[in-house]
C-alpha positions as CSV (number, residue, x, y, z in Angstrom):
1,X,-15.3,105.3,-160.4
2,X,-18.6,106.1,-159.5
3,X,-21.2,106.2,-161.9
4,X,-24.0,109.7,-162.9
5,X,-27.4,109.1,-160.7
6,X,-30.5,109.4,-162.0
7,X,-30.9,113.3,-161.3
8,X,-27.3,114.3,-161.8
9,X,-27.6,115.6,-165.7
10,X,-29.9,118.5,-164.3
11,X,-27.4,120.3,-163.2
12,X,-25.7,120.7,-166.4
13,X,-28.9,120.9,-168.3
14,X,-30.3,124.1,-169.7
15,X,-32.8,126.5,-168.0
16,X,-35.7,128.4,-169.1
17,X,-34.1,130.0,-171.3
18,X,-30.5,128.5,-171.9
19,X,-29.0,132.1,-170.6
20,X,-30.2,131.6,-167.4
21,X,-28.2,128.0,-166.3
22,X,-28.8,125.7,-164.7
23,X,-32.0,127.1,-162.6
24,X,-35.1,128.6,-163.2
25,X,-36.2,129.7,-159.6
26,X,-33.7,132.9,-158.8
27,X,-30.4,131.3,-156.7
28,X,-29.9,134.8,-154.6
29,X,-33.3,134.6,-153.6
30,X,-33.0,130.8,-152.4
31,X,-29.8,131.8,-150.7
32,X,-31.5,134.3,-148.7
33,X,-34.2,132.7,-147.5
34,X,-31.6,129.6,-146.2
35,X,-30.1,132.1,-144.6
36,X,-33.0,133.2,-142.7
37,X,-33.9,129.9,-141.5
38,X,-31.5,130.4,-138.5
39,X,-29.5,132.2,-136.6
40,X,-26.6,128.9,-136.9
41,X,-26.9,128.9,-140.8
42,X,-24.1,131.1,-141.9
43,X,-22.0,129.5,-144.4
44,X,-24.2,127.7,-147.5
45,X,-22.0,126.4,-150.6
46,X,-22.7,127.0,-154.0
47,X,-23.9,123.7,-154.8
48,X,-27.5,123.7,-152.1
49,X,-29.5,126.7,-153.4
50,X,-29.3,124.5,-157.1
51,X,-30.5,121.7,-155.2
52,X,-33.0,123.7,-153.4
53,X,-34.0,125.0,-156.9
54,X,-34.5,122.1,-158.5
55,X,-36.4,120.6,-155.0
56,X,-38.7,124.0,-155.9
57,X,-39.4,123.0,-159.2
58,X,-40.4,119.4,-158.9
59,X,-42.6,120.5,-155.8
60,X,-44.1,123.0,-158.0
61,X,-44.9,120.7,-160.3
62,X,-46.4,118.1,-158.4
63,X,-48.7,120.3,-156.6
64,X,-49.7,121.6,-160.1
65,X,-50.5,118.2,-161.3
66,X,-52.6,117.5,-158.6
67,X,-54.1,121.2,-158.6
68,X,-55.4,120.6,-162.5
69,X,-56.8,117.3,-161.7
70,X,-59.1,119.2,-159.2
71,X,-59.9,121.9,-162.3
72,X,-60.4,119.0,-165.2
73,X,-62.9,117.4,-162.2
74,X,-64.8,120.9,-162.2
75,X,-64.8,120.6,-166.1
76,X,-63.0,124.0,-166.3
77,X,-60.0,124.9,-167.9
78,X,-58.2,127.7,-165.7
79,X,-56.9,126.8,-162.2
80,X,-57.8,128.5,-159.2
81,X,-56.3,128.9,-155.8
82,X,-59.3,126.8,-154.7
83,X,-58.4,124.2,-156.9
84,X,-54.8,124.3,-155.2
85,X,-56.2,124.5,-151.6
86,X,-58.2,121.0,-152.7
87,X,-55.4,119.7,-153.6
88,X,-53.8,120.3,-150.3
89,X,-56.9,119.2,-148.5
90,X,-56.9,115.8,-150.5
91,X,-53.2,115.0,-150.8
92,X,-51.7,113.6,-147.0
93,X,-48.2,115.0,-147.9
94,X,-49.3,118.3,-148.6
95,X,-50.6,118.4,-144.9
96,X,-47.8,121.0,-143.7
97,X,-49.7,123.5,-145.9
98,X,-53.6,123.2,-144.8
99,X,-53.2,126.0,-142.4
100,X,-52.1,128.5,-145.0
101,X,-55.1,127.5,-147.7
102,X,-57.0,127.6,-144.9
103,X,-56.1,131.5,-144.3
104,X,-56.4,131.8,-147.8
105,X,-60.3,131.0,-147.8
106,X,-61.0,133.4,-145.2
107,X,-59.1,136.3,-147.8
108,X,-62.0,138.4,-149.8
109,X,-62.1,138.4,-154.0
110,X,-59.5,141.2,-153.9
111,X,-57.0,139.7,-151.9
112,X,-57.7,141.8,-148.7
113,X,-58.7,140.2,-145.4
114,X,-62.2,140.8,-144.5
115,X,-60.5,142.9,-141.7
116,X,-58.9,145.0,-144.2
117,X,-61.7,145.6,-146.1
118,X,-63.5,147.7,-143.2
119,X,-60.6,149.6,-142.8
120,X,-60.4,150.6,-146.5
121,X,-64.0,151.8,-146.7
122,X,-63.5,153.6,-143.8
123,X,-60.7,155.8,-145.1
């Protein structure tokens, strides 16, 4: 009989809350965006957007980790989206995301692209 792996109890483990299963990160939502990865996906079991969730999570948490390192360097105590977008820059397998921080840099204090901005005042 085969034996429980290393990452099988998280599926039966609690959520956030204990109401909310096995998941944190919402399941529909997952399903949907799987779906729109392609025209071929039609059919996903029950079993990949828990997997996809808990993928989610750890990524979360990784980039995180390596996100507050980059505040506690700046001798600050809130993280910032710069903090994350050094964390990108530094990190080799976080590579697949420098073009979005990157975009994210050229964004104004309120969110807007600079862009944006002219066309607000404008109006």
């Amino acid at each position: 009989m085969r034996q429980a792996g290393k990452y099988s109890g998280f599926m039966m483990s609690g959520g956030i809350s204990g109401r909310t299963g096995p998941h944190s990160l919402p399941l529909a939502r997952i399903k949907k965006i799987m779906k729109k990865s392609g025209e071929d996906v039609k059919m996903i079991s029950g079993e990949a957007p828990i997997v996809f969730s808990k993928a989610c999570e750890l990524f979360i948490e990784e980039l995180t980790r390596r996100s507050w390192a980059t505040t506690l360097q700046g001798k600050r105590r809130t993280l910032h989206k710069d903090d994350v977008a050094s964390a990108v820059m530094a990190t080799d397998i976080f590579d697949f995301l420098v073009s979005m921080v990157s975009e994210t840099a050229s964004h104004t204090e309120d969110g807007t692209l600079p862009e944006e901005e002219e066309i607000v005042r404008s109006s």
